[in-house]
C-alpha positions as CSV (number, residue, x, y, z in Angstrom):
1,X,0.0,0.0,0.0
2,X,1.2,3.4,-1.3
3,X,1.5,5.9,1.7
4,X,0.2,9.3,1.0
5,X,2.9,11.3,1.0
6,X,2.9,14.7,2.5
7,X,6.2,16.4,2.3
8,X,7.7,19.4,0.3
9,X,7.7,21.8,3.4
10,X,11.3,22.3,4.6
11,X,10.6,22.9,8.4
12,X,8.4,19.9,8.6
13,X,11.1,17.8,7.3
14,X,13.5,19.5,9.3
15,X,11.2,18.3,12.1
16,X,10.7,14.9,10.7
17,X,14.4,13.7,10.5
18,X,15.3,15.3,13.8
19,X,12.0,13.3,15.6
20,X,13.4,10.6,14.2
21,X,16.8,10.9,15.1
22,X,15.9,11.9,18.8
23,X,13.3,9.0,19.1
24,X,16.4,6.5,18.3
25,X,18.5,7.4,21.2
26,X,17.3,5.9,24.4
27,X,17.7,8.2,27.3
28,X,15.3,7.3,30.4
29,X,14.3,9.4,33.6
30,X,18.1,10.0,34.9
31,X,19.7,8.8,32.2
32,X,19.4,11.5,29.4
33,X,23.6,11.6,29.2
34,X,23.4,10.5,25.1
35,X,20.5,12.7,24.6
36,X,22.2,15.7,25.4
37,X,25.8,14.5,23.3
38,X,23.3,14.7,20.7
39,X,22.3,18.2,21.5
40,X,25.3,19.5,22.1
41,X,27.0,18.2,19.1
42,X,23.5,19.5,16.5
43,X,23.4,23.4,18.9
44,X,27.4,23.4,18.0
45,X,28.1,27.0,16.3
46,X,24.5,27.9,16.7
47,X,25.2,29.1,20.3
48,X,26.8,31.7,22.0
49,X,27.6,29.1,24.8
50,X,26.7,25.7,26.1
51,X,27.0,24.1,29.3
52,X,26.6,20.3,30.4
53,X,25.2,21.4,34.2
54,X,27.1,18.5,36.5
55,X,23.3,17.0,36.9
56,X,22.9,16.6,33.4
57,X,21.0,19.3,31.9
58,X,22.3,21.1,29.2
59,X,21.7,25.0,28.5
60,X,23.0,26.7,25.7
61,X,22.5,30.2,24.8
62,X,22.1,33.2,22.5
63,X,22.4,36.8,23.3
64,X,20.9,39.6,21.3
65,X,21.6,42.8,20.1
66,X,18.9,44.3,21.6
67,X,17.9,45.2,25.4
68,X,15.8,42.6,27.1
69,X,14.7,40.3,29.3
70,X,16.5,37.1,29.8
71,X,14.3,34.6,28.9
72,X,14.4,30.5,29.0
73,X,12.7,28.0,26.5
74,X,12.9,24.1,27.6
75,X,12.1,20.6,26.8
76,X,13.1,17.7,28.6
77,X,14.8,14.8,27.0
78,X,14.1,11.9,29.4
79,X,11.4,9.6,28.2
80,X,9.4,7.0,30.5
81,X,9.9,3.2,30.3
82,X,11.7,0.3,32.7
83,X,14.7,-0.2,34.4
84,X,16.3,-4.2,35.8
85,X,15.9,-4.4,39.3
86,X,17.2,-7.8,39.5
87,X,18.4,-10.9,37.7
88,X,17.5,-14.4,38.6
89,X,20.1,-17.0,38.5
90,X,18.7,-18.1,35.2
91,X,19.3,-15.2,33.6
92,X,15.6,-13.5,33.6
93,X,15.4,-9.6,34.1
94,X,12.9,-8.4,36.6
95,X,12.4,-5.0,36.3
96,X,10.6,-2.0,38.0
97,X,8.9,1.0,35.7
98,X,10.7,4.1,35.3
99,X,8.2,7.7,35.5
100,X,4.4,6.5,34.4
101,X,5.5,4.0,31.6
102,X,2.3,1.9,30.4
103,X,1.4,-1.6,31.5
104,X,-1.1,-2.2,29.4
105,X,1.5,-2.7,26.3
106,X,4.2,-5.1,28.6
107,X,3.1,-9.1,27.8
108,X,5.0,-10.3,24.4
109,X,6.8,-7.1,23.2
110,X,10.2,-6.8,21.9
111,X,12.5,-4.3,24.2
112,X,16.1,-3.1,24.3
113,X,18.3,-3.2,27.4
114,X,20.8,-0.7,27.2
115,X,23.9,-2.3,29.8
116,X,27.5,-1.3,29.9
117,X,28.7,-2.7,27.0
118,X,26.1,-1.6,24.5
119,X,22.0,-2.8,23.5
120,X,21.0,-6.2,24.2
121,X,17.6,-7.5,22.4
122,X,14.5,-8.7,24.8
123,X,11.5,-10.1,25.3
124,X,8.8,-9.3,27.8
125,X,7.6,-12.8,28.7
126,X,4.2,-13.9,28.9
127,X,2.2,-16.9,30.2
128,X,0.9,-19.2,27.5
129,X,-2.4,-18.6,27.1
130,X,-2.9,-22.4,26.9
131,X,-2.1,-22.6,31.0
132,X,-4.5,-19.3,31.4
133,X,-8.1,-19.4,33.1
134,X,-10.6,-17.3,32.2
135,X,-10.3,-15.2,34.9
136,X,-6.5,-14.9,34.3
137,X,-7.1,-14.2,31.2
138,X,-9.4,-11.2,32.0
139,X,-6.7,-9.5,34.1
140,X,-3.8,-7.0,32.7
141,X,-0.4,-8.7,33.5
142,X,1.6,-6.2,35.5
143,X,5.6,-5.4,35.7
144,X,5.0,-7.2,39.3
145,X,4.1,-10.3,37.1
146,X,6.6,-9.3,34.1
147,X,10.2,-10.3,33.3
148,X,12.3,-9.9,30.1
149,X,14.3,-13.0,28.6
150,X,17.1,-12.5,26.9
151,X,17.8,-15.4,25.9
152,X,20.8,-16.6,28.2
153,X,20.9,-19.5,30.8
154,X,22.8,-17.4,33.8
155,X,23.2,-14.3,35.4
156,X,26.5,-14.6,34.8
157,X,25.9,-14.5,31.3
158,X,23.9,-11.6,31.9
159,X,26.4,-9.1,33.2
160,X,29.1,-10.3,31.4
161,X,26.7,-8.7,28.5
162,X,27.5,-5.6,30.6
163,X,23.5,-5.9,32.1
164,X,22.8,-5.3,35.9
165,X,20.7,-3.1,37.8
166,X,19.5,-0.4,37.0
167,X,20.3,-1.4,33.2
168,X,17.5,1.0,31.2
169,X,15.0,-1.2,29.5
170,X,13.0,0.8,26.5
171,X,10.0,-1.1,24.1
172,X,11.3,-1.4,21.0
173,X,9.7,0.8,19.1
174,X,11.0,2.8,16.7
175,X,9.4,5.9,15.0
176,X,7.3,5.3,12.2
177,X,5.3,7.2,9.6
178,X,1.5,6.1,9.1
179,X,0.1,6.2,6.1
180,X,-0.7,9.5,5.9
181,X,3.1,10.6,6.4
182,X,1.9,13.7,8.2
183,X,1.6,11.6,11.2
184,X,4.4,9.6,13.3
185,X,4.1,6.8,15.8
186,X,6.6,6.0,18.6
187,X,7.8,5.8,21.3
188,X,9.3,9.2,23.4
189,X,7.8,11.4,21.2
190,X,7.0,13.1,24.4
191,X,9.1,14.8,24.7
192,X,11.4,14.5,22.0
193,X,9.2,16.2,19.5
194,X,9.7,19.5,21.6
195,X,13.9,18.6,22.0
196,X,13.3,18.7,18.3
197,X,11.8,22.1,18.1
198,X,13.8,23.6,20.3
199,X,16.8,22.6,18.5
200,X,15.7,24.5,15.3
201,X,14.3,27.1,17.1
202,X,17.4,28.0,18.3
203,X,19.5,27.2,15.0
204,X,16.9,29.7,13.4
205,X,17.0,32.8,15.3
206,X,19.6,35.4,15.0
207,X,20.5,37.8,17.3
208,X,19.0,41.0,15.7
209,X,16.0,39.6,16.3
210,X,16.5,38.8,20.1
211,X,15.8,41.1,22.9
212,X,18.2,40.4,26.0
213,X,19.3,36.7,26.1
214,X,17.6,33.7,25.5
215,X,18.7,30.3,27.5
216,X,17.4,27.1,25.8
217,X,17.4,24.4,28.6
218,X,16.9,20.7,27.4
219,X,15.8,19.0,30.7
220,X,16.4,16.0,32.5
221,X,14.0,13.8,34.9
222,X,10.7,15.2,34.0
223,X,9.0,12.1,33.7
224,X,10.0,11.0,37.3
225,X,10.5,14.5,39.5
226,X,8.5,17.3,37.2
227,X,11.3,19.6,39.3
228,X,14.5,19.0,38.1
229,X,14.6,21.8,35.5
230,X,14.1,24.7,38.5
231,X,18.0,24.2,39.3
232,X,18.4,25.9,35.6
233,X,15.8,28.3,36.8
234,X,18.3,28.4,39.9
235,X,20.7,29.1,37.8
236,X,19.9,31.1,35.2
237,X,17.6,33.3,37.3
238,X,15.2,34.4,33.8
239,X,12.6,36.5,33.7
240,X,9.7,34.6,32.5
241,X,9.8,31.2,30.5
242,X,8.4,29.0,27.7
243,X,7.9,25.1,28.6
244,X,7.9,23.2,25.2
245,X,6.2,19.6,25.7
246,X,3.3,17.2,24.9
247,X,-0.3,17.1,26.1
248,X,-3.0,14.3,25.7
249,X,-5.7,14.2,23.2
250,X,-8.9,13.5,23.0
251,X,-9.9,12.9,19.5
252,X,-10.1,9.4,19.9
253,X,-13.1,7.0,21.3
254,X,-11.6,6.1,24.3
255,X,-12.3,10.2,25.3
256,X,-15.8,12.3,25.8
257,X,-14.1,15.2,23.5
258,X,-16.3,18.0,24.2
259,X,-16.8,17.1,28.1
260,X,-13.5,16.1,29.2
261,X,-10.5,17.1,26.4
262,X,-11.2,19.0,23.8
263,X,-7.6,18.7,22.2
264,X,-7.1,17.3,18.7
265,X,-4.3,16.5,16.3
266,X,-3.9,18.4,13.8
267,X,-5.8,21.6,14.9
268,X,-1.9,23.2,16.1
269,X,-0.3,23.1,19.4
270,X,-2.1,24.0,22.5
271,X,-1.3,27.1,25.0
272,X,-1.7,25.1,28.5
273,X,-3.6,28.0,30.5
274,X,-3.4,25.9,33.8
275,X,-1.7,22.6,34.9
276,X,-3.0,19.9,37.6
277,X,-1.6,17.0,39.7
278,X,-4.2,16.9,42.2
279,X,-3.3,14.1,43.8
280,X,0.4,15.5,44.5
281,X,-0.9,18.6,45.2
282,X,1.0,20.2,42.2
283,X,-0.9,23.5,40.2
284,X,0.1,26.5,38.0
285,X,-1.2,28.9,35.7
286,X,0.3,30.3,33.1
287,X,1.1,34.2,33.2
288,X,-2.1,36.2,31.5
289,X,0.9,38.4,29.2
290,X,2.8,34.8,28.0
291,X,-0.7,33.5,26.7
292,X,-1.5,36.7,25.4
293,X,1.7,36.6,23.3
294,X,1.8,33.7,22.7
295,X,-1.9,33.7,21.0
296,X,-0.5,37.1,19.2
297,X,2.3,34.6,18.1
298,X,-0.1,32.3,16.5
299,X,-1.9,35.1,14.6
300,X,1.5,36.4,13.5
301,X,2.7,33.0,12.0
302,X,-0.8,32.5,10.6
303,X,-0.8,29.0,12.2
304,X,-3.6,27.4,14.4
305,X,-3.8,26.6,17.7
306,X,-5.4,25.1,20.6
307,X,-6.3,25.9,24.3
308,X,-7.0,24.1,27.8
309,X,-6.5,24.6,31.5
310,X,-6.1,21.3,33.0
311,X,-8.3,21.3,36.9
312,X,-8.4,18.6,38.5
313,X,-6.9,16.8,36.6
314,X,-3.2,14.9,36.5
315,X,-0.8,16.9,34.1
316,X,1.6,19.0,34.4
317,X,5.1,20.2,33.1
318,X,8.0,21.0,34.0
319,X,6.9,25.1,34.5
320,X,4.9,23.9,36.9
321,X,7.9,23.7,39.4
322,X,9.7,26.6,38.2
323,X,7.1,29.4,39.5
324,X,8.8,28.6,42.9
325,X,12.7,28.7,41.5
326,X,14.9,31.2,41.1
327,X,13.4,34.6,42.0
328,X,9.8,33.8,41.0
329,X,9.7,33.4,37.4
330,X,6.4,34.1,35.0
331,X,5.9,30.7,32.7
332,X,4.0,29.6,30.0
333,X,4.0,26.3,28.6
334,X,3.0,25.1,24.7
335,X,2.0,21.6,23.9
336,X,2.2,19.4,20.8
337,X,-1.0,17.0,20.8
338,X,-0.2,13.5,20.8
339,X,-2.3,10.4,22.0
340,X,-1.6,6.9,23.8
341,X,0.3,8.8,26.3
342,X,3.6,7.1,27.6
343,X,3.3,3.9,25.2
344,X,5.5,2.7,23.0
345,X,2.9,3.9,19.9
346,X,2.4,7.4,20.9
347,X,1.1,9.4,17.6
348,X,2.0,12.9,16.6
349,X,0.8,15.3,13.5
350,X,3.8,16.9,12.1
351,X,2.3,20.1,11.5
352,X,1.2,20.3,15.1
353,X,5.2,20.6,15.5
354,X,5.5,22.7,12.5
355,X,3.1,25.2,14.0
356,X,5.0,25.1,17.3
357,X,8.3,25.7,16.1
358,X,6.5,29.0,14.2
359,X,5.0,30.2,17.7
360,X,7.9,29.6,19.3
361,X,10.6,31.7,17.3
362,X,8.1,34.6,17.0
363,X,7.5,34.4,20.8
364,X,11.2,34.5,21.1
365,X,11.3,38.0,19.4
366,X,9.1,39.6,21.8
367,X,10.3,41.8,24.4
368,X,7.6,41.2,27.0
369,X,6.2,43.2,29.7
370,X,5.1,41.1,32.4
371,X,3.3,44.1,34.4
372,X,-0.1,43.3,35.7
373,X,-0.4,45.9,38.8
């Protein structure tokens, strides 16, 4: 079957490649080290300056020729998934999940473990349905229940692969184009996608068209803390920020779309006007001027876009932490739609990102006043 192929705009396939090229680098909660040597080495002579922080972030920036505010942009690179806990004597991996990584997807899939001594090939086991009851049958099998065989006969066999604990364990999964080429399926597209557009975002802009300094901070543990990034704000010290990352959507059966998320791919990245973890007691809305300029953004690129506030609800990003950093800083965050959060087939539109990347570098341009009073 012939896919229908939707290409001939250069950002998107600027986007495209880079997603791609991101998604293939496995960098869990903690362990985003070969995410950022990719960074680094792709911002390199498109940067005033970067800086490996000694925790692992990376921040590289760009000063302007005009007077301004200091301003940060960030993405984080981790991605959720599964780390080995133990191994039996038999060589089996158990293993523990790493940030909310899906257990629905676990029985029968092919992973990678990432050990010392490079990428070993897996398999998530699961029970043969010919020794199931009904009823076990009916139940989801949990990482409690889970191991991955990699097909040796002893631990020792194991770790002289270079595997032991805390070895990262990822689905294998790599990015894929649907048929409709506009759209990509994988796994850490949240949040590589916005790694992705930050990374052009920064190779594009010059500094005439910068007021003060901007500070592009790719982050690290977002999937497991949601407050590692406020030791750049720490740092840094900005005046107000932009949070580039992924949000849920609804457009699919498994959601009540007008009652509970009205979000959609392919109607443009959304401006998050509140965030929610209700049940960690985490909330933040976004600064009235950001969304204001960042919906005057939007009408300036002549791209569409998409709005929420999140309630009561369980999402957040990483500017939800970083109101209380630093001196108190102003943030806004922008999300790229994408559904089947935190599985290995999580779905993106491309021009969502396109759209993103067009807000974003006109946002960046702005000299903002955040006076309310």
């Amino acid at each position: 079957m012939n896919k229908l192929r939707i290409r001939g705009d250069k950002v998107k396939e600027a986007i495209r490649k880079r997603l791609k090229e991101l998604t293939s680098i496995i960098g869990l909660s903690g362990y985003e080290w070969d995410v950022a040597r990719y960074v680094k080495k792709e911002l390199e002579g498109y940067a005033d300056s970067i800086e490996v922080m000694k925790n692992g972030m990376l921040v590289a920036a760009k000063k302007g020729k005009k007077p301004g505010p200091r301003v940060m942009i960030s993405a984080h690179m981790d991605e959720v998934g599964y780390a080995v806990k133990t191994i039996s004597p038999d060589g089996f991996l158990y293993f523990s999940k790493v940030g909310l990584a899906s257990e629905a997807c676990l029985p029968g899939r092919r992973v990678l473990v990432k050990g010392d001594k490079g990428i070993v090939p897996g398999i998530i086991g699961t029970r043969s349905a010919h020794l199931l009851t009904p009823e076990e049958m009916a139940r989801p099998q949990t990482v409690k229940q889970s191991y991955v065989d990699i097909c040796v006969s002893s631990r020792e066999e194991a770790e002289a692969l270079g595997i032991r604990t805390g070895s990262q364990i990822i689905p294998d999964s790599p990015c894929v184009e649907m048929l409709n080429t506009d759209y990509l399926s994988g796994r850490a597209i949240d949040d590589r996608v916005g790694c992705a557009i930050l990374i052009e975002a920064m190779k594009n802009l010059k500094a005439e068209d910068i007021h003060g300094e901007v500070f592009a901070v790719f982050g690290i543990l977002e999937e497991s803390t949601v407050s590692a990034v406020s030791s750049a704000v720490n740092y840094l010290n900005p005046d107000y920020g932009l949070f580039i990352d992924t949000v849920p959507a609804g457009d699919v059966p498994d959601s009540d779309y007008l009652k509970e998320l009205p979000v959609g791919l392919g109607k443009g990245p959304v401006i998050i006007i509140s965030q929610a973890y209700a049940g960690a007691m985490i909330y933040a809305a976004s600064h009235p001027k950001l969304v204001e300029a960042l919906r005057d953004s939007a009408s300036s690129a002549g791209v569409k876009h998409q709005e929420f506030a999140f309630i009561n609800a369980a999402y957040v990003t990483d500017g939800a932490r970083c109101i209380y950093a630093g001196n108190g800083m102003a943030v806004v965050s922008l999300a790229i739609p994408r559904r089947y959060s935190h599985s290995p087939v999580e779905v993106c539109n491309l021009n969502d990102a396109v759209a993103a990347l067009k807000i974003t570098e006109d946002f960046l341009k702005k000299n903002i006043d955040l006076t309310m009073i």
